[in-house]
Chimera marker file (.cmm) of the C-alpha trace (Angstrom):
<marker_set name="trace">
<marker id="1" x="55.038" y="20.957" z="56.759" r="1" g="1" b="0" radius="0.5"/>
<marker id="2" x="54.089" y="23.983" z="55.964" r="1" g="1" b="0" radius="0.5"/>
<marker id="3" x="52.328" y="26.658" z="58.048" r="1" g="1" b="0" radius="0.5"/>
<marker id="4" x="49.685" y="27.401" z="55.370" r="1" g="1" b="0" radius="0.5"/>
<marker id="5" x="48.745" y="23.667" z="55.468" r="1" g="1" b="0" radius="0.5"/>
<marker id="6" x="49.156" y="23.543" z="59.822" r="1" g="1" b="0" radius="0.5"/>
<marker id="7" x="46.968" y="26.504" z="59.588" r="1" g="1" b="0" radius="0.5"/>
<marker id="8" x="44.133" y="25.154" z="57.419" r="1" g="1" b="0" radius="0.5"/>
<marker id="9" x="43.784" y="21.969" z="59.960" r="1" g="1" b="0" radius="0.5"/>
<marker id="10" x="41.045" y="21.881" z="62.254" r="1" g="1" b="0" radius="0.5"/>
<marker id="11" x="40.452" y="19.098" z="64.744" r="1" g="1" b="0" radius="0.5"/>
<marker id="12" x="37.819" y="17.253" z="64.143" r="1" g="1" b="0" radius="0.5"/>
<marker id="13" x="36.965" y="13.667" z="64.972" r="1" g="1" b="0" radius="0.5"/>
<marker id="14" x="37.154" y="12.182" z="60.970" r="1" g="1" b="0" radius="0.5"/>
<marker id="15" x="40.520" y="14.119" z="60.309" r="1" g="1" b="0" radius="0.5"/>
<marker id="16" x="43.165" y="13.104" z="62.711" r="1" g="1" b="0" radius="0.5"/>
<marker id="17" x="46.256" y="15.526" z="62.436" r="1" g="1" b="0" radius="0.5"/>
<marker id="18" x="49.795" y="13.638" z="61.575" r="1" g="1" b="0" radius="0.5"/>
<marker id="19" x="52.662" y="13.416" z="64.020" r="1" g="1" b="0" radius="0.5"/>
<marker id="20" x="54.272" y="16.153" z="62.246" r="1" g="1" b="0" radius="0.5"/>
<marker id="21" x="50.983" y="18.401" z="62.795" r="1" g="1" b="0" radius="0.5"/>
<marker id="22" x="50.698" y="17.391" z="66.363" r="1" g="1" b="0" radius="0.5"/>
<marker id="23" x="54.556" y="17.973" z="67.523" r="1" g="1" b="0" radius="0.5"/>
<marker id="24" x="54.184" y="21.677" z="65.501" r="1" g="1" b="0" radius="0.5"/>
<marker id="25" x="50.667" y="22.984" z="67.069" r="1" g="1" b="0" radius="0.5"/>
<marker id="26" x="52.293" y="21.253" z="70.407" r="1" g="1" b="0" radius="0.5"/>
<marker id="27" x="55.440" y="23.013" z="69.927" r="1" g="1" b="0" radius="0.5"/>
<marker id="28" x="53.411" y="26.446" z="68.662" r="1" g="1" b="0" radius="0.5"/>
<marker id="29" x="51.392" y="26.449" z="71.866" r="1" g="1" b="0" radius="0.5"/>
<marker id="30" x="54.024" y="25.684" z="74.194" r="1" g="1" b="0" radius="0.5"/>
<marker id="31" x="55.956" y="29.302" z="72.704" r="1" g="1" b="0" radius="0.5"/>
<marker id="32" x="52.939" y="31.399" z="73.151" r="1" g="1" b="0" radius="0.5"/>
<marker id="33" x="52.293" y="29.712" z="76.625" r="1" g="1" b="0" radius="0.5"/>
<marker id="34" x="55.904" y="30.537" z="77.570" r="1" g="1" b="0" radius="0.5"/>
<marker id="35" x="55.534" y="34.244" z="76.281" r="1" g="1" b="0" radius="0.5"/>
<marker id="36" x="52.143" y="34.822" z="77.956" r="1" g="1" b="0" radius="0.5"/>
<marker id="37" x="53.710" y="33.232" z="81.196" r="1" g="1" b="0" radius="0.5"/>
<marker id="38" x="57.086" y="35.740" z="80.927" r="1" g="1" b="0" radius="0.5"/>
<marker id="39" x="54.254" y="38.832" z="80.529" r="1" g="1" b="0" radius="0.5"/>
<marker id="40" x="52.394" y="37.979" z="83.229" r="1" g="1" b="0" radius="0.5"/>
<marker id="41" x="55.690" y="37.054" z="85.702" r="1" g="1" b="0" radius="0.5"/>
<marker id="42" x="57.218" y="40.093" z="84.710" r="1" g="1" b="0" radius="0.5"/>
<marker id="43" x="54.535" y="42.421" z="85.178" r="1" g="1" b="0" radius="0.5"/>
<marker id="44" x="53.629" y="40.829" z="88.542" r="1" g="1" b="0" radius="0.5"/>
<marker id="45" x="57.213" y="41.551" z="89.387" r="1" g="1" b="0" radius="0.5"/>
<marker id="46" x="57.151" y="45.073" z="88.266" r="1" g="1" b="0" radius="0.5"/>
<marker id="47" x="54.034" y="45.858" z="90.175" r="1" g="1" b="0" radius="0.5"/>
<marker id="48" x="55.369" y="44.481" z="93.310" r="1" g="1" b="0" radius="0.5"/>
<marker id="49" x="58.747" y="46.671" z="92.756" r="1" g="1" b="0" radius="0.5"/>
<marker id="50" x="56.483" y="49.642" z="92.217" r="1" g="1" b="0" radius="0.5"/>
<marker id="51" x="54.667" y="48.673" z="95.425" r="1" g="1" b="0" radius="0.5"/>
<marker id="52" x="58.010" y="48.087" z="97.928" r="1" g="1" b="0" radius="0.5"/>
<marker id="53" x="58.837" y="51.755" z="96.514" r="1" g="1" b="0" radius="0.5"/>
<marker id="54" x="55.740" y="53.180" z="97.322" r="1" g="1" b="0" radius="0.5"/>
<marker id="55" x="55.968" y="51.444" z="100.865" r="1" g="1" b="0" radius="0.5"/>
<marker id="56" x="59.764" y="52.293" z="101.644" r="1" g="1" b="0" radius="0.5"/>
<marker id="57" x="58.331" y="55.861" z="100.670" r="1" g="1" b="0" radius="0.5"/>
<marker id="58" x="55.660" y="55.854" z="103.086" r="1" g="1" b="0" radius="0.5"/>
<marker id="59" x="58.052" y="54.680" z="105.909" r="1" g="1" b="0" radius="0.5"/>
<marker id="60" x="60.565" y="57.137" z="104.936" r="1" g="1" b="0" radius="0.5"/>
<marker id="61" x="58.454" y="60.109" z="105.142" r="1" g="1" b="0" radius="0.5"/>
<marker id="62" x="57.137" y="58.372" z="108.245" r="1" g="1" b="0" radius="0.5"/>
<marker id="63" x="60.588" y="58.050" z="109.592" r="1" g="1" b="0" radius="0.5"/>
<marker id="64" x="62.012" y="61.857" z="109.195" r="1" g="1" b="0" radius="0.5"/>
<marker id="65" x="58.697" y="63.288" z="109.928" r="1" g="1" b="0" radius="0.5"/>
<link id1="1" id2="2" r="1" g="1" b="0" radius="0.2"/>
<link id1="2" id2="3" r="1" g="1" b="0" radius="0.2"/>
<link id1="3" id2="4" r="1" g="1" b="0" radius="0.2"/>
<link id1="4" id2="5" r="1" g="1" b="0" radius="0.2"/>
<link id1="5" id2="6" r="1" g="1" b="0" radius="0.2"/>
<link id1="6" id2="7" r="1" g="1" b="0" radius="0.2"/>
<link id1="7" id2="8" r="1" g="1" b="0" radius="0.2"/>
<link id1="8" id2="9" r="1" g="1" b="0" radius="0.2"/>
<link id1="9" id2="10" r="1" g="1" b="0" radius="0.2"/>
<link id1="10" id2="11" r="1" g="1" b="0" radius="0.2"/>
<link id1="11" id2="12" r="1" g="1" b="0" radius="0.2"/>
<link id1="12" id2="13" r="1" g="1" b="0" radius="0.2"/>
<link id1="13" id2="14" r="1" g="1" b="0" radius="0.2"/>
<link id1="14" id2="15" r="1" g="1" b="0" radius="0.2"/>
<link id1="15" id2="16" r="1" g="1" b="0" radius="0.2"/>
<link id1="16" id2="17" r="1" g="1" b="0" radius="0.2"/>
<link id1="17" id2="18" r="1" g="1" b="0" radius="0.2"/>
<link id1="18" id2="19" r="1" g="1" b="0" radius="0.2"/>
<link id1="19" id2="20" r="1" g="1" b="0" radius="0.2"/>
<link id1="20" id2="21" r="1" g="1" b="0" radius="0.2"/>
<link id1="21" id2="22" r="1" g="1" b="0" radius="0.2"/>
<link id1="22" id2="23" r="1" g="1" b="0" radius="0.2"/>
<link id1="23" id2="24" r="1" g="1" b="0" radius="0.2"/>
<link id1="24" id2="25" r="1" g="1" b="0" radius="0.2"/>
<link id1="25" id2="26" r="1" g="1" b="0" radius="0.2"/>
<link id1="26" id2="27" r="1" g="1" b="0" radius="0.2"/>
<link id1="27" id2="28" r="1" g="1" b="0" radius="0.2"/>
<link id1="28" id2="29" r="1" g="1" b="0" radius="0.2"/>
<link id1="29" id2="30" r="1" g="1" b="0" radius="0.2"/>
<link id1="30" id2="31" r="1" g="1" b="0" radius="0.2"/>
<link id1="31" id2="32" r="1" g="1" b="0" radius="0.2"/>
<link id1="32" id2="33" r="1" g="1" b="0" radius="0.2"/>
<link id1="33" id2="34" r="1" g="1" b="0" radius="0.2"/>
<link id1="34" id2="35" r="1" g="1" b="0" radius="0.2"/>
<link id1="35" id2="36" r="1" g="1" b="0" radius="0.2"/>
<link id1="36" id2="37" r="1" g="1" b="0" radius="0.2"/>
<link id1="37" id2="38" r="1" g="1" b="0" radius="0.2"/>
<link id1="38" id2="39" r="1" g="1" b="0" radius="0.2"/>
<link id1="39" id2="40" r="1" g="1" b="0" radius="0.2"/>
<link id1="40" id2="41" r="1" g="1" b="0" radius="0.2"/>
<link id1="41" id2="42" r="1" g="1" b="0" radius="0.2"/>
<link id1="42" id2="43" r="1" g="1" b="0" radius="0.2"/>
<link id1="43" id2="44" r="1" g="1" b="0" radius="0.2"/>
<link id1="44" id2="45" r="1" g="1" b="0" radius="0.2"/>
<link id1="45" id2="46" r="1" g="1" b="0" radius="0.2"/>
<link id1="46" id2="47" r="1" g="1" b="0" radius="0.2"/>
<link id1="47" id2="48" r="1" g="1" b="0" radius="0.2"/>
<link id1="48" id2="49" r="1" g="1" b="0" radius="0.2"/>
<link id1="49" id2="50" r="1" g="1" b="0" radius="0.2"/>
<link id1="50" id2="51" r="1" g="1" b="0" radius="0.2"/>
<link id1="51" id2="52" r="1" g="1" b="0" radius="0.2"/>
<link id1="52" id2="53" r="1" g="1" b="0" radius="0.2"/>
<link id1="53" id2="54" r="1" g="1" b="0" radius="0.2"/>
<link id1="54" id2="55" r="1" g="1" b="0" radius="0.2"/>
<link id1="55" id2="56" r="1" g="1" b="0" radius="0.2"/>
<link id1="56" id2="57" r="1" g="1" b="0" radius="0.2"/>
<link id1="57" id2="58" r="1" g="1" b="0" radius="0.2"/>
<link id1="58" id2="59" r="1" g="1" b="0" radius="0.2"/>
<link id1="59" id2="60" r="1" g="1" b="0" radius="0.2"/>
<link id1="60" id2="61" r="1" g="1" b="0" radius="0.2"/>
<link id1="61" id2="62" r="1" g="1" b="0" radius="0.2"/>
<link id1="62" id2="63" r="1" g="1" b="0" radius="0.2"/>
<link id1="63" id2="64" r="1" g="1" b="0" radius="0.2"/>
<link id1="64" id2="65" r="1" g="1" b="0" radius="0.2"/>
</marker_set>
């Protein structure tokens, strides 16, 4: 199938998408879902490695004070 005629389908009760249709926009959603879920897991990862070094900054000032 091609993606000019995936991307003309709409759902729509009267027009049922094939098998082949289905398995691509299933297999097309799962990839973005996996990218958006990577973003958001690595920039909840980065945040809380900015935040330990912001802590372990605090201390150490805290520390040799």
């Amino acid at each position: 199938m091609s993606e000019q005629e995936l991307n003309k389908y709409r759902f729509s009760p009267d027009c049922e998408p094939t098998d082949e249709m289905l398995a691509q926009i299933m297999r097309e959603v799962a990839e973005e879902a996996r990218a958006s879920n990577k973003a958001a897991t690595d920039a909840y990862f980065a945040r809380m490695r900015h935040d330990i070094a912001e802590q372990q900054a605090k201390w150490a000032d805290r520390i040799t004070a």
